[in-house]
N, CA, C and O of each residue as an XYZ file, in Angstrom:
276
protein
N       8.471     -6.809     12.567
C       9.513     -7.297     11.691
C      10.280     -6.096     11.130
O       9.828     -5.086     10.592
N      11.545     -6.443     11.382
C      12.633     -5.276     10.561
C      12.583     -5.655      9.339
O      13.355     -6.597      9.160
N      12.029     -5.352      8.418
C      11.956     -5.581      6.473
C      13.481     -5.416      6.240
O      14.200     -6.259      5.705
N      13.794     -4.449      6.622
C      15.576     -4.640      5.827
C      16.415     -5.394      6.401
O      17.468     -5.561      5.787
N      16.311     -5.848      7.266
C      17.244     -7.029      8.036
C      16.592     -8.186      7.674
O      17.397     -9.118      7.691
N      15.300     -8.594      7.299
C      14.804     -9.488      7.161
C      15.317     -9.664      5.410
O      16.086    -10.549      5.034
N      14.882     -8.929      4.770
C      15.782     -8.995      3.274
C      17.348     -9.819      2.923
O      17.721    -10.705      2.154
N      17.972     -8.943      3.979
C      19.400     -9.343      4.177
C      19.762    -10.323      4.317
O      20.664    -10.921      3.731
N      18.527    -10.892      5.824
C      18.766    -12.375      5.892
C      18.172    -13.693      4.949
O      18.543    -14.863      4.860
N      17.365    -13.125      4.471
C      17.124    -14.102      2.823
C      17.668    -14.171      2.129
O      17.812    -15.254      1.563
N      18.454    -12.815      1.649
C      20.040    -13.079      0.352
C      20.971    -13.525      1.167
O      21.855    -14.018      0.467
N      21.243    -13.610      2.329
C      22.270    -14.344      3.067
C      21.923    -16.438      2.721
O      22.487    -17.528      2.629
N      20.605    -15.753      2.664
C      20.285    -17.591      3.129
C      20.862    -18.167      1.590
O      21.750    -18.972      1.310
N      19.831    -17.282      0.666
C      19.763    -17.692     -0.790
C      21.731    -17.615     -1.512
O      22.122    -18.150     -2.549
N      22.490    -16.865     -0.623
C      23.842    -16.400     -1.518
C      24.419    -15.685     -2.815
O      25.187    -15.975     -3.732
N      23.184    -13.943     -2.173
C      22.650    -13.431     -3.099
C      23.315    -12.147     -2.735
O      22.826    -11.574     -1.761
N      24.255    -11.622     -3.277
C      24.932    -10.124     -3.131
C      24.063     -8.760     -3.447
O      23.266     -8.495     -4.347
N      24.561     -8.000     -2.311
C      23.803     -6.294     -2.810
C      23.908     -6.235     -3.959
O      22.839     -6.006     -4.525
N      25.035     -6.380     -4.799
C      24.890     -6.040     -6.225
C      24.306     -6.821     -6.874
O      23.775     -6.262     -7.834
N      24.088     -8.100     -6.826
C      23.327     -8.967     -7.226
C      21.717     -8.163     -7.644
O      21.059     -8.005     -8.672
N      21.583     -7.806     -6.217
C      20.050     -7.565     -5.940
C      19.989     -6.417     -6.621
O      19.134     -6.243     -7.490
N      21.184     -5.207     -6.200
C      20.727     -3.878     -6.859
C      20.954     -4.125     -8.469
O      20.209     -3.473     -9.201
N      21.950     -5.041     -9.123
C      21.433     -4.919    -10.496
C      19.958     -5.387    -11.090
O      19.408     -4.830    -12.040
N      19.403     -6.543    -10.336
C      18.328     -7.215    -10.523
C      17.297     -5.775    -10.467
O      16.773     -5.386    -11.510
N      17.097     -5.128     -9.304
C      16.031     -4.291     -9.238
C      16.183     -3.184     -9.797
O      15.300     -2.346     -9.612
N      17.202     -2.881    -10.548
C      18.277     -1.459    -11.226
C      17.847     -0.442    -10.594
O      16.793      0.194    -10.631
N      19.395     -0.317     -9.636
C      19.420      0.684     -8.203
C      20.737      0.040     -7.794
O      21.039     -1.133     -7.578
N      21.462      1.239     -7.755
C      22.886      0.879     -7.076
C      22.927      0.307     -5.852
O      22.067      0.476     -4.987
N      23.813     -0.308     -5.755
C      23.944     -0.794     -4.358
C      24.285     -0.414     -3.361
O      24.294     -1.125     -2.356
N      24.638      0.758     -3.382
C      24.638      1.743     -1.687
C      22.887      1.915     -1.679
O      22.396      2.193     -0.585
N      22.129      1.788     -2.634
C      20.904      1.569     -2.227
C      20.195      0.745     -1.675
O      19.202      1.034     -1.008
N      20.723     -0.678     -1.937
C      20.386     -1.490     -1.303
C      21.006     -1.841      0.758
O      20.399     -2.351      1.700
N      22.513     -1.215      0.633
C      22.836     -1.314      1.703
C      21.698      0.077      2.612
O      21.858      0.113      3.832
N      20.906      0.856      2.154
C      20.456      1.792      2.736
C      18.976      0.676      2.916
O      18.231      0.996      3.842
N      18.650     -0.296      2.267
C      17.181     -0.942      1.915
C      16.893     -1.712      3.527
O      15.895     -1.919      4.217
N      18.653     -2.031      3.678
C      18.909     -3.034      5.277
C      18.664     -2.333      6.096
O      18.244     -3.034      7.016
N      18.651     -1.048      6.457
C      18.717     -0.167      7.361
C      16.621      0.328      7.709
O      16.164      0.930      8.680
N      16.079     -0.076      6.837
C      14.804      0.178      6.621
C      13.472     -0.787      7.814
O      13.353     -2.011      7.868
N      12.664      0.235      8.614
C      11.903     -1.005      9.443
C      10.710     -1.171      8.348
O      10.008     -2.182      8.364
N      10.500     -0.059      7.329
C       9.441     -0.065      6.495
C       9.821     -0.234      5.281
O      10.974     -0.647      5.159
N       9.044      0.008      4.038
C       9.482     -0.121      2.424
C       8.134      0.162      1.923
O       7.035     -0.039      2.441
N       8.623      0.913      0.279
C       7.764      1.135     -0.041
C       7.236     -0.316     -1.159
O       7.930     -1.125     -1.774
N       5.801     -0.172     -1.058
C       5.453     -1.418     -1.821
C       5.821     -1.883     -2.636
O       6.241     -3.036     -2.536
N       5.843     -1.036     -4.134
C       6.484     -1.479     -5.441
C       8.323     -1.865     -5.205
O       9.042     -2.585     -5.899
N       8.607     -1.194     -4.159
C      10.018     -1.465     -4.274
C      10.116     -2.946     -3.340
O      11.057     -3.695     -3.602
N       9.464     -3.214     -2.619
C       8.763     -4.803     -2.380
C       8.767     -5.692     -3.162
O       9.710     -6.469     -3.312
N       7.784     -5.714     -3.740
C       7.033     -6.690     -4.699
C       8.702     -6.839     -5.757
O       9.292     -7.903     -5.945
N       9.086     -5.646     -6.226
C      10.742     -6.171     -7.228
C      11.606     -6.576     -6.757
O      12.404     -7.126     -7.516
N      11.911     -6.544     -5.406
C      12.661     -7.211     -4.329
C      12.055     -8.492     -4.150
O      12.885     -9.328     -3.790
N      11.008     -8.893     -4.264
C      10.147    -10.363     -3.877
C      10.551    -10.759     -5.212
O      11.143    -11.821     -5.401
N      10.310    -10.095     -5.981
C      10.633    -10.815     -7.815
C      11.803    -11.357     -7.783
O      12.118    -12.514     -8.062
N      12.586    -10.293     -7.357
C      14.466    -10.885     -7.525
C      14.570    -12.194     -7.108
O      14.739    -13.250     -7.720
N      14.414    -11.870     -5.763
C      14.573    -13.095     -4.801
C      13.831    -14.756     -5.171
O      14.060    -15.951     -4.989
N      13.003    -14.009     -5.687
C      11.828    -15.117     -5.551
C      11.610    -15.698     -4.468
O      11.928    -16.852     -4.179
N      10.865    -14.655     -3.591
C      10.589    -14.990     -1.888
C       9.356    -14.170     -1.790
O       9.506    -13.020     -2.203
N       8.261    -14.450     -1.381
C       7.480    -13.871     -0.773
C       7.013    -13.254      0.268
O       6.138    -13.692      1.015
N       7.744    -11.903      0.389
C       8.350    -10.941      1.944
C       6.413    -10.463      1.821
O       5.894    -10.359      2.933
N       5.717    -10.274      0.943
C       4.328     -9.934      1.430
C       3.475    -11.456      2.264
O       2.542    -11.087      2.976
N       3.614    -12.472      2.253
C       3.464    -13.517      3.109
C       3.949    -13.786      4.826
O       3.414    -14.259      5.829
N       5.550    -13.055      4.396
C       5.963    -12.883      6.167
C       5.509    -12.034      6.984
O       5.597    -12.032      8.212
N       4.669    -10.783      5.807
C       4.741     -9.777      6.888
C       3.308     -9.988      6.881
O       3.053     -9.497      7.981
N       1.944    -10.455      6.321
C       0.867    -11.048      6.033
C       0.646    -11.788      7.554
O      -0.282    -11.510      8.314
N       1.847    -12.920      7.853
C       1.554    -13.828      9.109
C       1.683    -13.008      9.992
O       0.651    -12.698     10.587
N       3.304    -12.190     10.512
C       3.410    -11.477     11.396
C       2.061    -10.047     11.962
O       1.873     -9.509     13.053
N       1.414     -9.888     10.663
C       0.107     -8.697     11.430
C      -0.779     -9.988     12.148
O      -0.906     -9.844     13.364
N      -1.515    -11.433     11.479
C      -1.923    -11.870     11.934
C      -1.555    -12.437     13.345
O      -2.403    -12.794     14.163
N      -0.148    -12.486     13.556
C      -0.195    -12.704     15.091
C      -0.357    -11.677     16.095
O      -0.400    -11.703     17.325
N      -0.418    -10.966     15.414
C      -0.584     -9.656     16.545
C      -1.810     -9.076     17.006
O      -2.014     -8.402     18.016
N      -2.807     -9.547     15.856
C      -4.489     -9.403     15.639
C      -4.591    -10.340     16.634
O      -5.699    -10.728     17.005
């Protein structure tokens, strides 16, 4: 799973702007356009990204190891 494309496509779904998100997680939003570009992330910056959203990106990526096990 690409984490930053996968992000993208949840505020796409939800109709949720970079700035949206980067004020929510306070972090400009050329940060967040750098967050899309990401195949990894660091945890805590996860989990405040899962807060914003209110989506549980540690669940998608939870199933996706299990299919691969």
């Amino acid at each position: 799973m690409h984490i930053g494309q996968h992000i993208k496509e949840v505020m796409r779904r939800q109709g949720v702007t970079a700035t949206q998100l980067a004020k929510d997680i306070c972090c400009a939003r050329t940060h967040v356009h750098r967050i899309f570009c990401k195949d990894s992330i660091d945890i805590a910056l996860l989990e405040r990204i899962s807060t914003a959203l209110d989506y549980d990106f540690f669940r998608d990526l939870s199933e996706e190891f299990k299919a691969k096990v």
